[in-house]
C-alpha positions in Angstrom: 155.2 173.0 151.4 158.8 172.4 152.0 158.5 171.6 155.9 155.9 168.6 154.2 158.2 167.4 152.0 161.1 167.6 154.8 158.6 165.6 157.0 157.3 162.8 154.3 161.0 162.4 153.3 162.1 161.6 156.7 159.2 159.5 157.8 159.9 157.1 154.7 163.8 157.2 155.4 162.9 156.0 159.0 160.5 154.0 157.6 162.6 152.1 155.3 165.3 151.8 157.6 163.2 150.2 160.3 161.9 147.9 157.9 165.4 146.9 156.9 166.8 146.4 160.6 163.7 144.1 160.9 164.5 141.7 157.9 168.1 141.3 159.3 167.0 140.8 162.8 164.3 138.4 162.0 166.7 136.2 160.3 167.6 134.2 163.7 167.5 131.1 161.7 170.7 129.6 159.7 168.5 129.1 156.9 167.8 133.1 156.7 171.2 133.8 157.6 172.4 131.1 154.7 170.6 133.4 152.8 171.7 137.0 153.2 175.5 135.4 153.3 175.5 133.0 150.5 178.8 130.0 151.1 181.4 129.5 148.4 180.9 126.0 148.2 185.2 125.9 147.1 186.2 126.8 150.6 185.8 124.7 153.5 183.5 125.4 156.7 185.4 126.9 159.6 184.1 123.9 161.7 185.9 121.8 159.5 189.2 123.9 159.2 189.2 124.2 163.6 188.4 120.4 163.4 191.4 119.5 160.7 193.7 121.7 162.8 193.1 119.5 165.8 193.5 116.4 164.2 196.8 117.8 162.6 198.3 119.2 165.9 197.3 116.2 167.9 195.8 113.2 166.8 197.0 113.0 163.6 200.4 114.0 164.8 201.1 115.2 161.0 203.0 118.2 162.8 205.4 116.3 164.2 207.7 116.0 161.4 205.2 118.6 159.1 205.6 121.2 162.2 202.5 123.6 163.1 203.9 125.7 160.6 203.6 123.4 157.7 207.3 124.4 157.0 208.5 121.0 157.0 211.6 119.6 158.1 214.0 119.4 155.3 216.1 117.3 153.9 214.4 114.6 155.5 210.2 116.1 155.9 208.4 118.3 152.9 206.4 121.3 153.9 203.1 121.2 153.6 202.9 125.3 153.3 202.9 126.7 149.2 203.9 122.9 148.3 203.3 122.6 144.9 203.2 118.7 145.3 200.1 119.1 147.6 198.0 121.4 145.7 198.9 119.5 142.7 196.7 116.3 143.1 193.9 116.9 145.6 192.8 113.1 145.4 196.9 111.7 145.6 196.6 114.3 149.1 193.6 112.5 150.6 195.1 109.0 150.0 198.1 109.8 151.2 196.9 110.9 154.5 195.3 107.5 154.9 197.2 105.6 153.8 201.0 107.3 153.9 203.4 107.8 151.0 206.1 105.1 150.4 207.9 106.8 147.0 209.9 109.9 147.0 208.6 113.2 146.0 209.7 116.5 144.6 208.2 119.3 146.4 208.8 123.1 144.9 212.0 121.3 143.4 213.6 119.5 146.2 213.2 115.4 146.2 212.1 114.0 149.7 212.8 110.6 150.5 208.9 109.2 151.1 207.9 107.3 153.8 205.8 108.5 155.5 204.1 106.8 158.2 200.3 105.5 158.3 199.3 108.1 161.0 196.4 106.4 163.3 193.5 105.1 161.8 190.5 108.0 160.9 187.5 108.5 160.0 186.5 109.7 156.7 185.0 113.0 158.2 188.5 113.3 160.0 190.4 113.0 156.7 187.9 115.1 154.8 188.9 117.8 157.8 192.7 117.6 158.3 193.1 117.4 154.4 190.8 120.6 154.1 193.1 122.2 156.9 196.1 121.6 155.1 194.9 122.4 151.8 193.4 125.8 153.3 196.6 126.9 155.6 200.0 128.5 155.4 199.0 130.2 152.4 197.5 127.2 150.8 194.6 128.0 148.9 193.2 124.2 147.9 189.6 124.5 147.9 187.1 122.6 150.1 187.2 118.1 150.3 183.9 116.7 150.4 183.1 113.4 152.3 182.3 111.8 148.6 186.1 112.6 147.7 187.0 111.0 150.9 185.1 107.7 150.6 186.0 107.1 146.9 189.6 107.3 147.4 189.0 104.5 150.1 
């Protein structure tokens, strides 16, 4: 009686774990995937982060006087990095890398004197990215920009 208990128990354990290796590998789809890995629609996609990091490094050229690092380059440049004048005002970030910042600012205490350049002309999908890079890096923890954000600032 034992040995058939021993038996069942091990045929449903193989069972059930067969089963369960099926349901995972049948989800091929990013619709079944979407589904055993829900998103937290409050952080950006890492397309977008890898796409914002580009734009940042290179045709934004925000880390020229930023850096990569997002450290800055004080007196004259604010970091980006733990700056509470960033995370402050998401929508004030979003115009500002359109459009640049004329007025001085006080980041995490020390004043910057403003100015900063118009940085080539982009796309609202490229601002939505490079702003959801630099709100999502360093540290920063700024939550995801949607295109809707993005287009009403315009």
């Amino acid at each position: 009686m034992k040995k058939i208990i021993v038996v069942f128990s091990l045929v449903s354990f193989v069972f059930v774990l067969a089963f369960s290796i099926g349901q995972v590998t049948n989800a091929s789809n990013s619709e079944s995937i979407e589904m055993l890995m829900p998103q937290d629609d409050g952080v950006p996609s890492a397309e977008s982060i890898a796409a914002g990091k580009a734009i940042y490094e290179g045709k934004g050229t925000c880390s020229v006087c930023h850096q990569v690092t997002g450290l800055g380059l004080p007196p004259t440049f604010p970091p980006l990095a733990k700056a509470d004048y960033l995370l402050a005002d998401r929508k004030r970030a979003i115009k500002q890398t359109m459009y640049g910042a004329k007025e001085p600012i006080v980041v995490n205490g020390n004043t910057y004197p403003g100015g900063m350049m118009v940085i080539p002309p982009l796309t609202d999908e490229e601002v939505k990215d490079v702003v959801n890079y630099i709100l999502n890096s360093w540290g920063n923890k700024g939550g995801a920009v949607t295109i809707e954000e993005v287009k009403a600032a315009r």
